[in-house]
N, C-alpha and C positions, 0 to 999 in steps of 0.2 A: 504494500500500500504506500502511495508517495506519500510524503511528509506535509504535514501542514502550512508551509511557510506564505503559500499566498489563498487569500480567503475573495473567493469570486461570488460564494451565495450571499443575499442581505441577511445581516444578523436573525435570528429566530426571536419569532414575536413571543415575550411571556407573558403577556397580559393580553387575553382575548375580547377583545370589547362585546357589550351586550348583542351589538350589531351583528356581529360575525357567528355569533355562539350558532344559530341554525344551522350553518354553514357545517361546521365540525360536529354538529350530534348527526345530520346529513353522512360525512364521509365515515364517521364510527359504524352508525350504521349500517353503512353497505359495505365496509370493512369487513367489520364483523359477519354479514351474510357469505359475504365472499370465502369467512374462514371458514365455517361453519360447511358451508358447500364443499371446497377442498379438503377436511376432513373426510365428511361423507362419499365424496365420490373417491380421492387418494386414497385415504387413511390415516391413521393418527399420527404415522412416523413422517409422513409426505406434509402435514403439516407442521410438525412441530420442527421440523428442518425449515421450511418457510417462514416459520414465526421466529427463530432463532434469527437469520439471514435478515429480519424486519426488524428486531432489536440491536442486533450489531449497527447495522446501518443504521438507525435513528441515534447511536450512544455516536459511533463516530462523525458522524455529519450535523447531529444539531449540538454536542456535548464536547467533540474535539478529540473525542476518547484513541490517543493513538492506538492503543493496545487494543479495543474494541476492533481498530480498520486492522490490523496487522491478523488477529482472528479471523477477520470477516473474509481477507483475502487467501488466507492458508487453506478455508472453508471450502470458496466457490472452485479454486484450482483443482480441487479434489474431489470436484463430485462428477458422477458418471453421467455419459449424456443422456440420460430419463429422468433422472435429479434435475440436471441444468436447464431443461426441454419443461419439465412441471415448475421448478420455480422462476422463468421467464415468464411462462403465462399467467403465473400468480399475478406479477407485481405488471405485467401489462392490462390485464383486465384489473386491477386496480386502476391503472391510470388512467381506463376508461371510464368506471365509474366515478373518479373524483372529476374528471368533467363533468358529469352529469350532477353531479354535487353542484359544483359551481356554476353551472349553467341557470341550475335552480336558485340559487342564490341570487345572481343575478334577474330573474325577474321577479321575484322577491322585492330588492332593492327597486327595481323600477316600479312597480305596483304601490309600495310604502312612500315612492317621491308624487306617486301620482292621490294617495292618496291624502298626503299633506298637501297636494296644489303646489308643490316645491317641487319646480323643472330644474332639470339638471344639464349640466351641458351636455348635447349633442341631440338634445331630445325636441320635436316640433316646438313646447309649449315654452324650452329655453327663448328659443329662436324668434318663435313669433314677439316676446314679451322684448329683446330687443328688437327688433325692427318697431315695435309699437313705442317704446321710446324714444327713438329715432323719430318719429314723426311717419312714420311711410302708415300711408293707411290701407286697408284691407283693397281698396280697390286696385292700387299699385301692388302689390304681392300677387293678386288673381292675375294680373296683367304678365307679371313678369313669370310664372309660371306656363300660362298661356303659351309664353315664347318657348320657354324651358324644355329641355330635351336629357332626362338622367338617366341612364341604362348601368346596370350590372351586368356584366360579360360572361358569365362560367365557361370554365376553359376544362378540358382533361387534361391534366399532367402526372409524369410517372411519380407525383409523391402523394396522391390519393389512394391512401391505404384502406381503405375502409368496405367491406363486402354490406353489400344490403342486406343478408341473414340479421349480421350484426350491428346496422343499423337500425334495424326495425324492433330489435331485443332492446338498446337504448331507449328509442325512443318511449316504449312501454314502461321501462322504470320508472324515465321521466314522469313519465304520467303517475306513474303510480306515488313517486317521493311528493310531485305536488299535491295529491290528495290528500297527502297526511295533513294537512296545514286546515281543512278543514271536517278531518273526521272527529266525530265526540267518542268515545266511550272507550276502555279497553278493547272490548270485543273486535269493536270494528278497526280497531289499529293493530291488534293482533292478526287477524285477516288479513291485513293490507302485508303485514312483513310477512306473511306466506308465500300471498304473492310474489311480493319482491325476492324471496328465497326460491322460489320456482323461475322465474324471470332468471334470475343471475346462474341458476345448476343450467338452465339452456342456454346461457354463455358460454358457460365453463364446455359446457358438450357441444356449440357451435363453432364448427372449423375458421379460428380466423384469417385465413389466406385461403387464395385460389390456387385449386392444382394446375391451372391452366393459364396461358398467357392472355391477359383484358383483352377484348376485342373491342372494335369500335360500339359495337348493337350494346355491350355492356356497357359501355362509359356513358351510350344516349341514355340509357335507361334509367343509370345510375343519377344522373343531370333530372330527369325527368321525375324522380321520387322527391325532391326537393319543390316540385311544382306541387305536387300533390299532398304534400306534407304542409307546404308554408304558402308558396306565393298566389295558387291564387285564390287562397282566402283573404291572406294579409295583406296584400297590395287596394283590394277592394276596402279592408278596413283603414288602412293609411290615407286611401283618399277622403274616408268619411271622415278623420280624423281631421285633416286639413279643413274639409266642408262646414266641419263643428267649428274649427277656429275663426272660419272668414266666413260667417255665414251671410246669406244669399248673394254671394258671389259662384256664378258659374266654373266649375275647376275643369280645367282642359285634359284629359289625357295625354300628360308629360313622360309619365315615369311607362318606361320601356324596360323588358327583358331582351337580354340576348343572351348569343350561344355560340361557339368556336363546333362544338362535337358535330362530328359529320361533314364540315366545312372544311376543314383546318388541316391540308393537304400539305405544308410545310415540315418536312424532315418524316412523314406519315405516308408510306406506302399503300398503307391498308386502307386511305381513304380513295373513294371512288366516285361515280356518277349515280352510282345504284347506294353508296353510303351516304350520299346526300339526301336521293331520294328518302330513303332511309328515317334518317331525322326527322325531316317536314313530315314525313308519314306522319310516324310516333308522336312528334307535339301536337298535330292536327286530332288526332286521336286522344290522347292525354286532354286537350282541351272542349274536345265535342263531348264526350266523355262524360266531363263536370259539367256542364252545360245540361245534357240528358239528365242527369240525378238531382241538379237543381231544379229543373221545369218541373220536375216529376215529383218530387216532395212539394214546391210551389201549386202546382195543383191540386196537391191531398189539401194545401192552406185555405185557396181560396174556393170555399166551398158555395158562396153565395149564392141565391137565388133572387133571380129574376122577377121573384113574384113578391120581393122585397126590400130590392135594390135595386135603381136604374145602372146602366152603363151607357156609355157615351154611343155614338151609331157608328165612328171605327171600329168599334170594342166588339159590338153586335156583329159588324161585317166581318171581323176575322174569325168569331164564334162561327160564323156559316158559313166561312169557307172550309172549315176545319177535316170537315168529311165524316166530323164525330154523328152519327144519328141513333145512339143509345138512350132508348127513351126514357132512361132512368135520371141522364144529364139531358134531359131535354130543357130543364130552366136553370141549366147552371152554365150563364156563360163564358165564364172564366176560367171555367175547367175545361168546357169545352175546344174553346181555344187554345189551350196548353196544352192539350192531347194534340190537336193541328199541328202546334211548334215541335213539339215532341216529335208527330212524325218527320216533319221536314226534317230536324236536327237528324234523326237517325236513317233516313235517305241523304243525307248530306256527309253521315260518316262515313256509310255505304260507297257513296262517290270519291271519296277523297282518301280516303284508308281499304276499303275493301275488306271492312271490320263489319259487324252486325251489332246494334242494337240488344239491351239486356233482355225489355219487354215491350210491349208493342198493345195496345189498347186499340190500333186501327193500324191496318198497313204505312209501312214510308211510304212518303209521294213526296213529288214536288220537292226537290233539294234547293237549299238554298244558294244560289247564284253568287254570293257575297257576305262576310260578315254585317254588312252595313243592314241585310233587309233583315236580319234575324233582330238584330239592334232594335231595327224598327218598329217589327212585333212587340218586342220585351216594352217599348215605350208607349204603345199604345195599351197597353193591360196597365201601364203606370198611369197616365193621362186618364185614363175610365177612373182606379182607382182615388186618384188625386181630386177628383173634382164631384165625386160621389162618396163621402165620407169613410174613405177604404185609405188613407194614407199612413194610419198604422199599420196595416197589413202587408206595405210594402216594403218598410223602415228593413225589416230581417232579413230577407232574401231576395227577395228584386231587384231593390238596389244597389246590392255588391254583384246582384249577376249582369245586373245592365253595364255597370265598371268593369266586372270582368270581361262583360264582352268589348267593352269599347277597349281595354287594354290589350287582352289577348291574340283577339279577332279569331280566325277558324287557324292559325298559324304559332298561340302559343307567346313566340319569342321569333327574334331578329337571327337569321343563323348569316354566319359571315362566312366568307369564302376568302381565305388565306393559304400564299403557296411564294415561293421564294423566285425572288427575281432574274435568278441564273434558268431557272424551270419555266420562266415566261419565254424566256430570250431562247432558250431553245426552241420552243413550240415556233418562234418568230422567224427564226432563222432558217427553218425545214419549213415553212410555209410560203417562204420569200425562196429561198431556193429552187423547191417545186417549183413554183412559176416562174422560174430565169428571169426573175425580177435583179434577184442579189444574191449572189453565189455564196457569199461568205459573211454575211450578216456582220455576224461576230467580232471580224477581225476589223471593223468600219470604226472609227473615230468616234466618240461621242454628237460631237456638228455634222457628219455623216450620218449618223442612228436619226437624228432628230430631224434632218430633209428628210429624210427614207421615210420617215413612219408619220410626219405629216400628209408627205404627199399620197400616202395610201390613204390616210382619214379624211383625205378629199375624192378620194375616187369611191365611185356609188359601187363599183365590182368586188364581189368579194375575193378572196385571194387564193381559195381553196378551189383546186383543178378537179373536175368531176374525172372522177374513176383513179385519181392519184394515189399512188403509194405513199402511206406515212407512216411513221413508226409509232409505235403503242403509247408510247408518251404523250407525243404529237392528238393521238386520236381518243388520249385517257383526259389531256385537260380540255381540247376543245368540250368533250361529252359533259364536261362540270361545268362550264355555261353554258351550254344547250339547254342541260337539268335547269341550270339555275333560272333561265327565262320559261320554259314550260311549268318550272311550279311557280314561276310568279304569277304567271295567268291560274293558275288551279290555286293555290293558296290564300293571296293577297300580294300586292305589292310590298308591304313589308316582311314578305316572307324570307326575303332575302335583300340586302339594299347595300351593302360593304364587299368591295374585291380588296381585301387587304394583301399590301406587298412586302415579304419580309423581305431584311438586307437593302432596302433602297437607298440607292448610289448616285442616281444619276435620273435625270428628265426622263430618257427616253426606259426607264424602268415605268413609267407611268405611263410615258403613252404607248406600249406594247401590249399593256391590260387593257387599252382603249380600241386597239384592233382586235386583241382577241374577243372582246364584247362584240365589235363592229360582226366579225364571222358571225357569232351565233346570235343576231339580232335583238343583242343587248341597248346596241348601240345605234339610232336609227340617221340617216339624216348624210351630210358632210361636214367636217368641222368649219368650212369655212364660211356655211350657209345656214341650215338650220340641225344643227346635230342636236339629238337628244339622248343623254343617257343612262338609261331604268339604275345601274350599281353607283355607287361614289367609290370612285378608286383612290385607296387609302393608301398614303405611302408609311411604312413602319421604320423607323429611323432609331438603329438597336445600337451601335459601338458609340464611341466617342467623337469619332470621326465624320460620323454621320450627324450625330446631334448639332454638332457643329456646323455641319453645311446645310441640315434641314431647312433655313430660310431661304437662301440664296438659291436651291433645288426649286423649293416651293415657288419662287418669285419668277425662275424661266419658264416653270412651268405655268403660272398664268399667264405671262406677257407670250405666249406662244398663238400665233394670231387664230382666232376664233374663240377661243378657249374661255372666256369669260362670260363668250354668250351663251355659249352650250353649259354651264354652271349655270348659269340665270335661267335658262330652259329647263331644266333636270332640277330643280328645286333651290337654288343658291343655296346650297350648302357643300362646305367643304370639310370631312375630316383629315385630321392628321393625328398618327397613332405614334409615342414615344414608348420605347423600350429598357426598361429600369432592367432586366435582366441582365441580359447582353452588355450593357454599356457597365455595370457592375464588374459583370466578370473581365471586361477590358480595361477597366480604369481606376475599380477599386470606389469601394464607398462614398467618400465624400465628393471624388469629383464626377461620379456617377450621377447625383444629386446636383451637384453645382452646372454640369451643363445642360441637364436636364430641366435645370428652371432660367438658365440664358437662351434655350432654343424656344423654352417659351414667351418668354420677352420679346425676340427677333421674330416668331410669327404673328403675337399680335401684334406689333407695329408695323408688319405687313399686311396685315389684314384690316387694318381700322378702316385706310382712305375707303378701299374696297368698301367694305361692309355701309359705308357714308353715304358711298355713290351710288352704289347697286342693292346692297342690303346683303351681300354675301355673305354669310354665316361660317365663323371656324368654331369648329368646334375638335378640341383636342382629347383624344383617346389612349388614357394611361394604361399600358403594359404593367401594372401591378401583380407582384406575388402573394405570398403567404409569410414567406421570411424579410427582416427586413433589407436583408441582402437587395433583395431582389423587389424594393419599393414597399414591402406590405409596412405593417405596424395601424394604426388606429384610424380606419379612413377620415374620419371628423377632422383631426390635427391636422390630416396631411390635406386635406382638399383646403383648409383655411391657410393654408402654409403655402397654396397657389403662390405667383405671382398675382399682383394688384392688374383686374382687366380679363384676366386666361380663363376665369371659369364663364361669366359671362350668361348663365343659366346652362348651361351646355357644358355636360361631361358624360363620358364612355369609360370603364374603367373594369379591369377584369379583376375575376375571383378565382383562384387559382388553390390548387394541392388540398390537402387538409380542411384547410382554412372553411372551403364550403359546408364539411359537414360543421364544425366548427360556429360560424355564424346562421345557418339556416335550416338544418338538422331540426331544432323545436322551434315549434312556430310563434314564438312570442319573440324569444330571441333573433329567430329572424326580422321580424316585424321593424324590434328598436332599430337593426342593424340598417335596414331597409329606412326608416324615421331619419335617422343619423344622415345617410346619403342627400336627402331631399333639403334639409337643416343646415348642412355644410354648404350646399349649392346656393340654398336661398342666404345665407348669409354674406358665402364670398362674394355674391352678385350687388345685393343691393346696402352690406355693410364693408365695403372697401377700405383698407387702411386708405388717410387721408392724403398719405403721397408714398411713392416709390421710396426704395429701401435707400438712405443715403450711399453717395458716390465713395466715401470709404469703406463702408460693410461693402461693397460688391469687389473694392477692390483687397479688401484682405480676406474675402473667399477665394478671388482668383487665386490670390497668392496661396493660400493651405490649398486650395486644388491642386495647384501642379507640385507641391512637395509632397500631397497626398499619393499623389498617382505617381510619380517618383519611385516612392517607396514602398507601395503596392508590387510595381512591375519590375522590381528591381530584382522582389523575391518569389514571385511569381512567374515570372516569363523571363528574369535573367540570373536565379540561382542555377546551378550544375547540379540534377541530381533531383530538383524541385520535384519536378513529375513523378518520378518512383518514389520519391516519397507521398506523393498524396493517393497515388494509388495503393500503395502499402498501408497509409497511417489513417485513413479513413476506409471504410466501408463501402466505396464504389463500385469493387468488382460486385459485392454481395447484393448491394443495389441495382444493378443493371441486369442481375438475374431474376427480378423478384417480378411475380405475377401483376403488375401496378398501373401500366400502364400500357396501349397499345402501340405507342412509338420507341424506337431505340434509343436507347440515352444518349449516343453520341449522333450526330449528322453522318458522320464518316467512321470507318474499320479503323482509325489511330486510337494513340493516347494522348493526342496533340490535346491540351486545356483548350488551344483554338475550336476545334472542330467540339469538345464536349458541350451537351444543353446546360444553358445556365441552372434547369431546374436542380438538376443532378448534382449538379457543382455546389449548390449554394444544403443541397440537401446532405448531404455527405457530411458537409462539414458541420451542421449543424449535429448530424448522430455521432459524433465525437466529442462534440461538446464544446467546441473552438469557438463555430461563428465567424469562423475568419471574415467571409462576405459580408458583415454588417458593423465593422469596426478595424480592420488592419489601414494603417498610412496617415488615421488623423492623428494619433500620440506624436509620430516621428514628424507631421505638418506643423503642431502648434507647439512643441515644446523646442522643434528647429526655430521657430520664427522666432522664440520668446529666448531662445539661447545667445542670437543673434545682436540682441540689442547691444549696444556699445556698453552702455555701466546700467546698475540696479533701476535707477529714474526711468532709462529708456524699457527697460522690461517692463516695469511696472504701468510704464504707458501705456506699451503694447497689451499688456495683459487688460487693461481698463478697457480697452477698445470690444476687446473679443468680450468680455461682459455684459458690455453695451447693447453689442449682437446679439449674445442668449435674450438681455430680458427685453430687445427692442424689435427684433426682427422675426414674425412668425417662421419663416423658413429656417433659418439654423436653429431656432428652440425647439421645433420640431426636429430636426435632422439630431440634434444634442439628445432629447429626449428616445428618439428610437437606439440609437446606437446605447444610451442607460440601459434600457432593456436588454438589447441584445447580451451587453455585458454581465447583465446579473443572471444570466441565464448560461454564458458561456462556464464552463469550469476549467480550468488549468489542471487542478489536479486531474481528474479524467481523464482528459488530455494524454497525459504523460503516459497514461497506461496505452492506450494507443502507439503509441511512438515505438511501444516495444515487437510493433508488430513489423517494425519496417528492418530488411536484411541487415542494410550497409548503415551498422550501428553507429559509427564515428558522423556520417553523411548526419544521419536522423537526429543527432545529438545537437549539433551545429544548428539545421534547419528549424529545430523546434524551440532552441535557445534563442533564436533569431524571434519565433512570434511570440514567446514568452515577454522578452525586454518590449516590444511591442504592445503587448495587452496590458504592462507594467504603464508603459509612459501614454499609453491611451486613458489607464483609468485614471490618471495624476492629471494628465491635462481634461478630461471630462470635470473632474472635483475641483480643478480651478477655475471653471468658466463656468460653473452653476454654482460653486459654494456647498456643495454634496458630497458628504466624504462617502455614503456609502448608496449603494446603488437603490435606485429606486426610490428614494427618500420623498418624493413630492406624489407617489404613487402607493401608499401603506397593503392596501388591497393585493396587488398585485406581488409585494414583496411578501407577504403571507402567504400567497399561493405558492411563490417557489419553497421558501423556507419548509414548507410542509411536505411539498412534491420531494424535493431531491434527494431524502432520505430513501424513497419507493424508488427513483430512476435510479441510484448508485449502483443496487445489484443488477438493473438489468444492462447497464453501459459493462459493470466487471465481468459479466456472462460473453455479453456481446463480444467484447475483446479475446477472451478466451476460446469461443467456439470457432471464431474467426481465424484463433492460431490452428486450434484442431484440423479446422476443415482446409484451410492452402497447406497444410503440411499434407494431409494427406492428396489432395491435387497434387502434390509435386513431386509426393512420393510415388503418383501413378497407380496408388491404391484404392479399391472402392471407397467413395464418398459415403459415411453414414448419413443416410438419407434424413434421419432425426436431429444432427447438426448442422445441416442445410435449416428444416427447417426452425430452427430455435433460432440461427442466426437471424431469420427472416420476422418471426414473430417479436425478439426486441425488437425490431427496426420500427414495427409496428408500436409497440410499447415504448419505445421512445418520443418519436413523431405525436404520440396522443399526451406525452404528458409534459413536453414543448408549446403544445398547440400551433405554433405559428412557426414550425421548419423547415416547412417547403413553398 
């Protein structure tokens, strides 16, 4: 066990405030079920070896007890892999259920602010209560809403560990620990921990991993239980929430779903034309679905009669169109009617999924043509009710189904179509070739690419040779907008509306996706006359080097002559999507951060005149993760931590690894998560700081940027040796084998860090314990700068400056605040255990000594620019959860590293892999990732 010399967790809380106390009789008791179960199903010796392994580590981790860790580790080396394989899943499904602890907590806490009428930040009724201080009255919020366009992204990435079995066993505790809160008596609380004792033994007996590699069908579906689970109940109650705050003001359908899965053909083989279809299937399904179960229960409601209530003569006329002639509803005409919608909705499934209906009261007829005439129905049963003494009847279910329909439409979500820019250029190049247009596309100059592929978006011909030979690539991405214009007509025009471009480099990366729409009649028209076109082609601007030329790209590419009209035809709007991952693993933290909020500065002051003159619309689309490596941490902070102008009512922002089941998993918790989003938008929009960041903050970020990434890249991309060791010292081979995801962890067959996916990168290092991606290069940034100064006066200048920054500048007190996090979360000690896995021990020693002094002069300069000597300090909540967590994570990080040695010694030895240390090594990773929450 390493020594205790550096202390990474925040101190252990010993006074539990009254507040928190549910929180901890909550994890006792599902503790305790969980021992109770492992007895039962193990045995007595399977547990008291777990419980031993739970006391060593609570005496050494919250107590310091060396002799405890020096036990604890003599213990886990020692025990055989059935031992190590039973108490990995112990303390992972603990760490499942103390989420569910905390989750409960958490709305808990929010129920107790709501019921004091005390908003809290991030919440609608914070928000609204400033901007109603502010002066802005209710009609200016409906307005600026109105314009407003918020979307949630979900992405699949390979650190979404989580199988629906065992999602759906959580979500059921959940239910059940909420109950407690309001059961009376022994009896019936006895009962409920039965349940909850039966719930957790079909944990413990539910296989946490897939034997089989994720497929795309799985990730839609997995994406699509979160519709079902949270959004679209909660998105309809969000709206009414908002409706309650501004009442009789009309609320525009702003808030939008979207989706990557099934789209998202970037480094993904396995997506296709028919995995497109695929998607749009399943949400169109998933959504007529609810749809059918509301009308149908809404019907059992509205039992009215005719011979005692009027209805409007629309209301009457859709009752008689219904087809209903059951003469038992012969004077119910609101039922009758909704048995009509009913059937349309389930001839409308019929048509659109080639799914059936549950039950059926009169045959399908008649499908609906469009979400908008189903709308129109659901409002004319509202209109009858409303003005015939029925508008209580519709408060419950009408009108969150009328929002659902207006949000969802028969489409669900927004699915984007993303695919890298070298995969455009080829398709481009074999299509121009074919037609002895241009032999060699490729090898053309940039001002060459950009004649070329104007002058095509001027001719009306398309460029595809009838009967020509293409290659499968060539004939696999045309078929994805083919799909993508056929289910626009069959779905809705928002079915699809995004051609995102990874890797964009250059203009004519954008106008290649502009031909290839033009082929499959995406794209109608010539640029230089009246082009119109159905996708907005999104350029993705991922390394450093991109963020950086993102304006000056952006700028040729509208001054490119037509091009402004054909935006003004196709909706004026323009996104642009920025990539926190990529530019992370290129540049390293802080300047990942820093030029990720100068490329926002440089587009909206390319976009203002525009938007002045024409009304053209930017709206910018964040590549966020789950770690903070990789842009996650607290969306609220971070969206008010925009630049001043950038949100502007308008943001796109993905949800990535973990993280989803995480915030949207219980539906309450989603809901806030979802509240937060709309709250942050309305505030950056219409509560602007009063001016831009002063000209010294921008200029002593520049400066810690490029010492940042100095220091970053110096030991990342120019130590000897770097790579083997991160492939040895982290978990990545074990990762790249694990059932998680349906893309390969790297782009390309190397070990090049180039070619690896940032998710994997930033995830790896996180099941170590490092964190490298969300803290290495600002220690060696501000204590070089502050070393610098000529005598004590000038340090001390310079240190007042950077102070100034934390408590003046939203952006670095956010950026300072995430990187706290990360830190009290990362461990050193752990760490070191890892290191011992790497060959070339002198190499490993060196390299790890290198991020050691790093994580040293990172936490020295964080506590002098907040005044914070220990981490977390302005966050007590949060530092409770680790201090309690990392006692449960210790054994399963020292298995981890263990099984890890077991299983490549025997790889190398050439010897059968124990199939059982495969998968132990798999199930921490899972146990890790759930009690991090935010790793990947």
């Amino acid at each position: 066990m390493p020594s205790t010399r550096r202390k990474s967790a925040p101190s252990p809380v010993d006074k539990v405030d009254k507040k928190n106390a549910p929180l901890l009789d909550d994890i006792r008791l599902l503790g305790r079920l969980l021992g109770e179960v492992i007895r039962e199903q193990e045995g007595a010796s399977a547990f008291a070896l777990i419980e031993k392994i739970r006391q060593l580590s609570v005496s050494y981790r919250l107590k310091q007890d060396a002799q405890a860790g020096k036990t604890l580790d003599r213990l886990l080396k020692n025990l055989s892999v059935e031992q190590a394989v039973s108490v990995v899943r112990a303390f992972t499904y603990f760490s499942h259920l103390a989420n569910i602890a905390e989750d409960r907590q958490n709305v808990r806490q929010h129920a107790l602010q709501e019921r004091r009428d005390a908003a809290e930040d991030g919440s609608l009724a914070a928000s609204f209560e400033k901007l109603a201080r502010k002066g802005l009255r209710n009609r200016e919020i409906a307005a600026t809403l109105a314009r407003a366009h918020v979307s949630p992204v979900l992405t699949a990435h390979p650190t979404e560990v989580q199988r629906q079995s065992v999602l759906q066993a959580e979500r059921a505790i959940a239910a059940l620990i909420g109950e407690r809160e309001t059961l009376v008596g022994d009896r019936a609380l006895r009962a409920n921990e039965a349940a909850l004792r039966a719930r957790i033994a079909q944990l413990w007996q539910t296989r946490l991993l897939r034997p089989n590699k994720l497929s795309v069908a799985d990730e839609i579906n997995s994406a699509l239980s979160y519709y079902q689970s949270t959004f679209l109940r909660q998105i309809p109650r969000l709206y009414a929430d908002i409706e309650e705050a501004l009442p009789g003001e009309p609320i525009a359908p702003f808030f939008r779903m979207g989706n990557w899965i099934g789209g998202d053909r970037d480094g993904n083989p396995n997506v296709k034309a028919e995995t497109l279809q695929l998607a749009l299937s399943r949400q169109s399904e998933t959504a007529l679905r609810f749809y059918l179960t509301e009308v149908h229960e809404l019907g059992a409601e509205l039992s009215m009669s005719g011979l005692l209530v009027q209805v409007t003569p629309a209301m009457q006329a859709l009752a008689e169109r219904s087809g209903d002639d059951n003469p038992h509803r012969g004077d119910e005409p609101y039922r009758r009617a909704l048995i009509g919608v009913y059937a349309r909705l389930a001839a409308t499934l019929q048509k659109l999924t080639g799914t059936s209906a549950l039950r059926h009261a009169i045959a399908p007829s008649n499908p609906y043509a469009e979400a908008a005439e189903f709308l129109a129905d659901l409002r004319t049963v509202d209109a009858s009710l409303a003005t015939h003494h029925g508008q209580a009847l519709a408060e419950v279910r009408l009108k969150p189904l009328i929002r659902a329909a207006e949000v969802f439409g028969f489409h669900l979500a927004t699915v984007d179509l993303r695919q890298s820019s070298d995969q455009h250029e080829k398709v481009v190049a074999e299509l121009l070739a074919t037609a002895r247009i241009e032999p060699d596309y490729s090898a053309l100059g940039e001002a060459a690419k950009v004649r070329l592929l104007v002058n095509e978006l001027n001719d009306v011909r398309p460029l595809r040779v009838p009967h020509g030979q293409y290659s499968e690539h060539t004939v696999g991405e045309l078929a994805i907008f083919e799909k993508a214009r056929l289910s626009r007509q069959l779905f809705g025009e928002l079915a699809i509306r995004h051609a995102i471009i990874s890797h964009t480099e250059t203009v004519s990366d954008l106008l290649e996706v502009l031909l290839l729409m033009k082929e499959a009649g995406l794209l109608t028209g010539t640029l230089g006359e009246n082009a119109v076109a159905s996708l907005i082609v999104v350029p993705l601007f991922e390394t450093i080097g991109d963020l950086r030329a993102a304006a000056g790209i952006m700028r040729e590419y509208l001054a490119v002559p037509g091009m402004l009209d054909m935006l003004r035809r196709s909706g004026n709007e323009q996104d642009v999507m920025l990539g926190y991952s990529d530019s992370n693993k290129d540049g390293g933290f802080f300047t990942s951060n820093w030029e990720l909020y100068r490329a926002e500065i440089a587009l909206v002051e390319l976009f203002k005149p525009l938007h002045e003159r024409q009304g053209l619309t930017l709206r910018l689309f964040h590549g966020r993760g789950g770690t903070v490596g990789r842009g996650g941490g607290p969306s609220y902070q971070a969206i008010l931590a925009q630049p001043p102008g950038t949100v502007n009512g308008q943001i796109r922002l993905t949800e990535q690894g973990e993280v989803i089941a995480s915030k949207y998993a219980h539906p309450e918790i989603g809901r806030r998560n979802l509240e937060t989003l709309v709250a942050a938008t309305l505030e950056a929009t219409l509560l602007p700081p009063a001016r831009q960041a002063p000209k010294v903050f921008l200029e002593r970020a520049a400066e810690l940027s490029e010492r940042s990434m100095a220091a970053y890249r110096d030991l990342v991309y120019g130590t000897p040796g770097f790579v083997d060791y991160y492939f040895a010292a982290t978990p990545i081979r074990e990762i790249a084998e694990l059932n998680i995801g349906s893309r390969p962890a790297s782009r390309k067959a190397t070990r090049a860090i180039e070619d690896l996916r940032a998710i994997p990168w930033g995830f790896s290092w996180g099941q170590c314990r490092v964190a490298l991606p969300g803290w290495y290069g600002f220690g060696s940034a501000v204590m070089g700068h502050l070393d610098e100064a000529a005598d004590a006066a000038g340090r001390a200048e310079r240190l007042a400056l950077l102070k100034r920054m934390h408590a003046q500048w939203p952006f670095f007190r956010t950026l300072l605040s995430n990187m706290d996090m990360v830190l009290a979360k990362s461990d050193l000690h752990m760490a070191e255990r890892y290191v011992e896995l790497v060959p070339d021990r002198k190499a490993a020693k060196a390299i790890f000594a290198r991020i050691e002094a790093e994580w040293a002069r990172s936490n020295e300069a964080l506590s002098l620019l907040t005044g914070a000597t220990q981490r977390l300090a302005g966050d007590p909540a949060l530092a409770r959860s680790i201090a309690y967590r990392f006692p449960y994570l210790d054994p399963l990080n020292h298995l981890q590293v263990e099984l890890i040695r077991r299983y490549r010694a025997q790889k190398d030895a050439g010897t059968e892999v124990h199939e059982r240390v495969q998968r132990g090594i798999h199930i921490s990773i899972n146990g890790v990732a759930a009690g991090l929450r935010n790793s990947g």
